[in-house]
C-alpha positions in Angstrom: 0.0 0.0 0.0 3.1 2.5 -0.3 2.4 5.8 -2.4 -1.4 6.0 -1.1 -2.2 9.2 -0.2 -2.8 9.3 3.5 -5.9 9.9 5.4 -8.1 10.2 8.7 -10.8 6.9 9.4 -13.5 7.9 10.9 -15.7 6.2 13.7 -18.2 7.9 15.5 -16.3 8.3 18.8 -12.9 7.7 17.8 -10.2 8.9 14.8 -7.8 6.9 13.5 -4.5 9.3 12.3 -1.7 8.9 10.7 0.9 9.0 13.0 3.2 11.5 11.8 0.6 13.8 11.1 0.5 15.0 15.1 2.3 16.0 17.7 3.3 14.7 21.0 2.2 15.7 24.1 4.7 14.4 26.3 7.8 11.9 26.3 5.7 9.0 26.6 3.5 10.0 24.0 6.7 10.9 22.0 8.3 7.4 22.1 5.4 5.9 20.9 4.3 8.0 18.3 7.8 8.3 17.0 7.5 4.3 16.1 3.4 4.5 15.5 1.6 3.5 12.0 -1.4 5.4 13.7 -2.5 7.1 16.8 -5.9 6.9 17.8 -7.3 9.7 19.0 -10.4 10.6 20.9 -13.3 12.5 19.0 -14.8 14.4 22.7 -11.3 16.0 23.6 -8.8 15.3 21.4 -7.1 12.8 24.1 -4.2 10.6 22.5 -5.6 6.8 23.5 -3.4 4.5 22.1 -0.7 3.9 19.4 -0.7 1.4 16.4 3.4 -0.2 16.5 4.7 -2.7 14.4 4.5 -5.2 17.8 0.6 -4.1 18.6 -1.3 -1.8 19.9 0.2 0.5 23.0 -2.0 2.1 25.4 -1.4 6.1 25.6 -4.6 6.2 28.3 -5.2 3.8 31.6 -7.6 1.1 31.2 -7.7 2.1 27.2 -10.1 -1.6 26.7 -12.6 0.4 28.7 -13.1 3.5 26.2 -16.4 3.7 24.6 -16.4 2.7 20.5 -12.5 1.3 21.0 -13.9 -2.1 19.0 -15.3 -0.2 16.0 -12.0 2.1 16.1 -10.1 -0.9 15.7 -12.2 -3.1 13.5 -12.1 -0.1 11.0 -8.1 0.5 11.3 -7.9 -3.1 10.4 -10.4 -2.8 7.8 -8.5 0.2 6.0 -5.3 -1.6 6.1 -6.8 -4.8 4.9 -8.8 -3.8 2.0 -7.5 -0.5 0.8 -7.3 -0.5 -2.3 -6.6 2.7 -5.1 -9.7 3.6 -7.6 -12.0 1.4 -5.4 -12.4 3.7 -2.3 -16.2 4.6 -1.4 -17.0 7.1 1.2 -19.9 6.0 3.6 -21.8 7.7 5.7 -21.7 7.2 9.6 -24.4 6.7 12.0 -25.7 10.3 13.5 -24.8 8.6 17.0 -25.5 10.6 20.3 -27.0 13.8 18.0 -29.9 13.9 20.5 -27.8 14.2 23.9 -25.8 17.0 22.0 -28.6 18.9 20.9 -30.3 18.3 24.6 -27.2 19.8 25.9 -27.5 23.1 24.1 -31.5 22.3 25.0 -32.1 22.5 21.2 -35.0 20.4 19.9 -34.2 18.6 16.8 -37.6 19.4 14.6 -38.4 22.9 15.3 -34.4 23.7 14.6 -34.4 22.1 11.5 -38.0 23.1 10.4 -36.6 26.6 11.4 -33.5 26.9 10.0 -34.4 24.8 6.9 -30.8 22.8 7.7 -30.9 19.3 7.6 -28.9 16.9 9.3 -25.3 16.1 8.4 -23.5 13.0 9.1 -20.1 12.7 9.1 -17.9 10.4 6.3 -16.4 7.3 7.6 -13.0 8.4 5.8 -11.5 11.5 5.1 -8.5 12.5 2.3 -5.4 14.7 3.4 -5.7 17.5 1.5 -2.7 19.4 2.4 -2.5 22.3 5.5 -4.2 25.4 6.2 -3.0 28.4 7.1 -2.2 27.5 10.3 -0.2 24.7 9.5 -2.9 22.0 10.6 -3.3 18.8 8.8 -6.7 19.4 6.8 -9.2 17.2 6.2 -12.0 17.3 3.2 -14.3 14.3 1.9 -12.0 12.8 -1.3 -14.2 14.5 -3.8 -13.5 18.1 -2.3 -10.1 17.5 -1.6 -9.2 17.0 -5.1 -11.7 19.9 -6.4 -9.7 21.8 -3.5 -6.6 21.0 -5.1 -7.4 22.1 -8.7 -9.7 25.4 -7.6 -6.2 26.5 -5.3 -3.7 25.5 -8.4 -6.1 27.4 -11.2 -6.7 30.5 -8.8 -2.7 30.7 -8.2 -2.0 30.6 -11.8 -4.4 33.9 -12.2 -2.3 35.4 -9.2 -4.8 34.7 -6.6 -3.8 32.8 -3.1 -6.2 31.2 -1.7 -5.5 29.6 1.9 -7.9 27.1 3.8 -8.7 28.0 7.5 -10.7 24.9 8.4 -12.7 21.8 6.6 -14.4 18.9 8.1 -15.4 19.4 11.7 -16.7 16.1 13.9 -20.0 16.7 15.6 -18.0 16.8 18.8 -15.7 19.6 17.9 -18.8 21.8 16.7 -20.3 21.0 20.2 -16.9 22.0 21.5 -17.3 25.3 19.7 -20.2 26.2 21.4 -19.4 25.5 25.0 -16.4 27.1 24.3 -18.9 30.6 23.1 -21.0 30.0 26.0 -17.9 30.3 28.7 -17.2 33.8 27.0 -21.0 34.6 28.4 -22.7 34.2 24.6 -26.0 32.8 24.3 -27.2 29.6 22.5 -29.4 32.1 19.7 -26.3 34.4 19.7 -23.7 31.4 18.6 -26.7 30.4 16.0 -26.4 33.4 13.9 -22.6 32.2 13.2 -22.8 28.7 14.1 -24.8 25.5 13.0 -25.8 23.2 15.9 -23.9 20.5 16.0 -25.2 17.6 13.5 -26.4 20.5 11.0 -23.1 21.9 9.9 -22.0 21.3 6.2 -17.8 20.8 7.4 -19.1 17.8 8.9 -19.4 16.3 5.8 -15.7 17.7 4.9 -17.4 18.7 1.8 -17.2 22.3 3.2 -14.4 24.6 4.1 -13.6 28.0 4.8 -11.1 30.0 3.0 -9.0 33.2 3.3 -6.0 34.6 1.6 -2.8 36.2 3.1 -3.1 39.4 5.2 -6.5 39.1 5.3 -8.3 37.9 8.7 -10.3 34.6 9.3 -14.0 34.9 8.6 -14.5 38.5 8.6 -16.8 39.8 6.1 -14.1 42.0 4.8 -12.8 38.9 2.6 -15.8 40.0 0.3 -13.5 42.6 -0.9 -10.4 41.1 -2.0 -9.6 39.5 -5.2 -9.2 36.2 -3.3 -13.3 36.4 -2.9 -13.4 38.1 -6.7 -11.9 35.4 -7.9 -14.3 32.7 -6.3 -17.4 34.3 -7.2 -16.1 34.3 -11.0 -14.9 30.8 -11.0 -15.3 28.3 -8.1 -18.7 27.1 -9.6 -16.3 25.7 -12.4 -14.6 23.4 -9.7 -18.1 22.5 -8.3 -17.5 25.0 -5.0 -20.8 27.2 -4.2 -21.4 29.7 -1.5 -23.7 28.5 0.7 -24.6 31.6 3.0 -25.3 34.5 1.0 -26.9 37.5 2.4 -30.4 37.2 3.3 -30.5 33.3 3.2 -32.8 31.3 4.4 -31.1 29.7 7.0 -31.0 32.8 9.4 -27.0 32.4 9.3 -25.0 36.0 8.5 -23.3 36.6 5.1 -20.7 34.5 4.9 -18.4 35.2 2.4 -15.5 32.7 3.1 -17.7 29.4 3.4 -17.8 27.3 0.1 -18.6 23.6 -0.3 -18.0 21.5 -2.8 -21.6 20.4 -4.7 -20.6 18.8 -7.5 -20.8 20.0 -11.1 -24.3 18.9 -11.9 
């Protein structure tokens, strides 16, 4: 399987990473990642549980046989290593596991959200493609179809002089919960973090057929980006590469103008 391009499998409570894809956090963590194929890594917090070595499988947490979805983790790391295979990779769709208790924790009801908003739910891939790093330097992920179209939209805008840099692409249904309780320690409300944010289970990155783009000395999701070629450029062209904006002003989703979002739709 050398030369495949490499990639994050998905479960619904764990990730499986490439191993030198992250840092350590730690000189245990170090040793074992140094030597690691992957590193499973904990969808809630981010908590490094257990690296994949040549001899097994080394515990990076205490009583690691106890972690919730550990048997699906590993059944799908097997799986992926097993019966990889170039040109015959399909992307499923995973369960919409534990959407309820996240949506009860914002004490969001499913229905009247979606009948409001006119979102519908998103679940997330069971595999995602490296598509290179954002501006921050951070591995990121995109469903295999966008990463590609990412790829070719990034190459054709630089060959017109345009630079366009990724900020962020697929985002787990934990980490847009995470977002949230992160707003709401800062003293926001629930409504206020709507008018930026999707609830969790209704944002288009978790398909990682979304992502969020900038361009140098600009900053991150600011509605100024409407104004620089970067954004020119898009509106002109990233139809061709199947990108669309998805939250013009006034749409119908009640989110505010946002001119830096663009998923991948295909070209039909």
């Amino acid at each position: 399987m050398r030369g495949l391009p490499q990639r994050l499998i998905n479960t619904p409570d764990i990730e499986i990473w490439p191993a030198g894809l992250l840092k350590a956090r730690g000189n245990h963590d170090a040793r074992a990642i140094a030597r690691a194929r992957h590193v499973l890594r904990r969808k809630r917090d981010g908590r490094y549980l257990a690296a994949d070595l040549p001899e097994g499988l080394q515990p990076l947490v205490w009583q690691l046989r106890l972690e919730p979805g550990l048997g699906a983790a590993l059944d799908a790391m097997e799986s992926d290593v097993m019966h990889r295979r170039p040109g015959l990779e399909h992307v499923r769709a995973l369960p919409l596991d534990r959407l309820h208790e996240r949506l009860d924790q914002l004490g969001l009801a499913e229905e009247s959200y979606a009948e409001r908003t006119r979102l519908t739910l998103v679940a997330e891939p069971d595999w995602l493609a490296l598509a290179g790093f954002d501006r921050y330097q951070r591995p990121l992920w995109l469903h295999n179809d966008a990463a590609r179209a990412w790829s070719h939209m990034r190459d054709g805008a630089m060959r017109d002089g345009v630079v366009l840099e990724a900020i962020s692409g697929y985002r787990s249904h934990d980490y847009q919960l995470g977002i949230f309780e992160r707003k709401l320690a800062r003293g926001l409300s629930v409504d206020e973090i709507l008018n930026v944010n999707a609830a969790p289970g209704f944002s288009e990155h978790h398909s990682g057929l979304a992502l969020d783009i900038a361009t140098p000395g600009e900053p991150p999701a600011e509605e100024s980006f409407e104004h620089t070629p970067a954004f020119a450029w898009l509106r002109t062209n990233a139809r061709a590469y199947g990108f669309h904006l998805s939250y013009p002003r006034d749409n119908p989703h009640g989110i505010v103008y946002e001119p830096w979002h663009w998923a991948w739709r295909g070209h039909g």
